[in-house]
N, C-alpha and C positions, 0 to 999 in steps of 0.2 A: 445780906443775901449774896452780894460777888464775894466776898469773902468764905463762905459757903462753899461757893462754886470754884474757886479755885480749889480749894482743901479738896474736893471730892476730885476734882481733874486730876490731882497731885497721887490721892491713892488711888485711883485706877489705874495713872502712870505704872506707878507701882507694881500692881498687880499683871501689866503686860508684859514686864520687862525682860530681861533671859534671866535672872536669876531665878524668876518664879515661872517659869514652863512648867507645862503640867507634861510629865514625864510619860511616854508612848511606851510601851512592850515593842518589844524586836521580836518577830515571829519565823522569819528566814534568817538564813544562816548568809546571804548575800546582803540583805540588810545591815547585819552585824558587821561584817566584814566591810561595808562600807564605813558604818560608825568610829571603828579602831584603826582602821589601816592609817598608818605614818601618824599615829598619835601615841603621847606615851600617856598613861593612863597614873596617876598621879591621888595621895591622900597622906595625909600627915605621916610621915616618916616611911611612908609605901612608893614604890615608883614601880610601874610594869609596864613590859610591852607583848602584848598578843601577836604575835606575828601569822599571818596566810598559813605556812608551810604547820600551820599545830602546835608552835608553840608558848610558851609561856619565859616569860624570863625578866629578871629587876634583884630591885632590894627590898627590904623591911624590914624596918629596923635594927639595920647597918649586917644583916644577914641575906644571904642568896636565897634568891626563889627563884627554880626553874621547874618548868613541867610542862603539860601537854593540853591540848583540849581538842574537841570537836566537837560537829554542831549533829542535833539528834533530835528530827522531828521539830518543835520551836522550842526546843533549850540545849543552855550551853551545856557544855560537860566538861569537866577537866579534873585533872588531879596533878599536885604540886610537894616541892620538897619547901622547906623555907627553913634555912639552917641545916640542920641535922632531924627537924619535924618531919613526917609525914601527913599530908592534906590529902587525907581519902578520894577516890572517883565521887563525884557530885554533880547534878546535871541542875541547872541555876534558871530559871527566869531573868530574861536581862530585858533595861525596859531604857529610854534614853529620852534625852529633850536640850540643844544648845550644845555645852562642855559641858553633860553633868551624863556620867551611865550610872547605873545601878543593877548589879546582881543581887538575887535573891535567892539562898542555898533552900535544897530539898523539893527541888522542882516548885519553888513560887511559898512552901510553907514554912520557911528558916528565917533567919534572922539576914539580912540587907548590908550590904556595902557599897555605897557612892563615892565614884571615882571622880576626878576632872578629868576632860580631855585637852591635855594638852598638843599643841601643832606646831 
């Protein structure tokens, strides 16, 4: 039985910790801007920074991404170069919990990208 009881203390441990946040929607654009500001936003072989002033700027995958965004109604919007690519206007659900955001393309119905924040 304490043997039990530790195992179960140990995964609810677990379950509170910041790795497993249960991830919030960002609804303002003052929100958001408090989540990113002076973080670089970070994912395997991706680095970006959103900056206040609208923009977008980093690497990925040893190419340049820069672009623009702003906030409309509660989603993001932005559109980016990455290389010589074009990354259409898209206006994203972004949703956050600890160092982890995640956008979501097509206004919340596209496919997700989670970033770290780094500080």
């Amino acid at each position: 039985m304490k043997k039990t009881m530790c195992v179960l203390a140990a995964l609810m441990a677990l379950q509170a910790g910041p790795g497993m946040a249960q991830l919030v929607r960002i609804e303002t654009e003052a929100k958001f801007r408090e989540v990113v500001e002076g973080a670089l936003l970070t994912r395997p072989l991706v680095k970006l920074t959103v900056t206040g002033d609208g923009r977008i700027s980093g690497t990925g995958a040893f190419d340049d991404i820069q672009g623009r965004w702003q906030w409309d109604g509660d989603y993001f919007c932005r559109e980016m170069t990455w290389g010589s690519r074009e990354i259409a206007w898209d206006c994203q659900t972004v949703s956050a919990a600890g160092d982890t955001i995640r956008f979501t393309a097509e206004r919340g119905a596209g496919d997700s990208a989670e970033f770290s924040l780094k500080r």
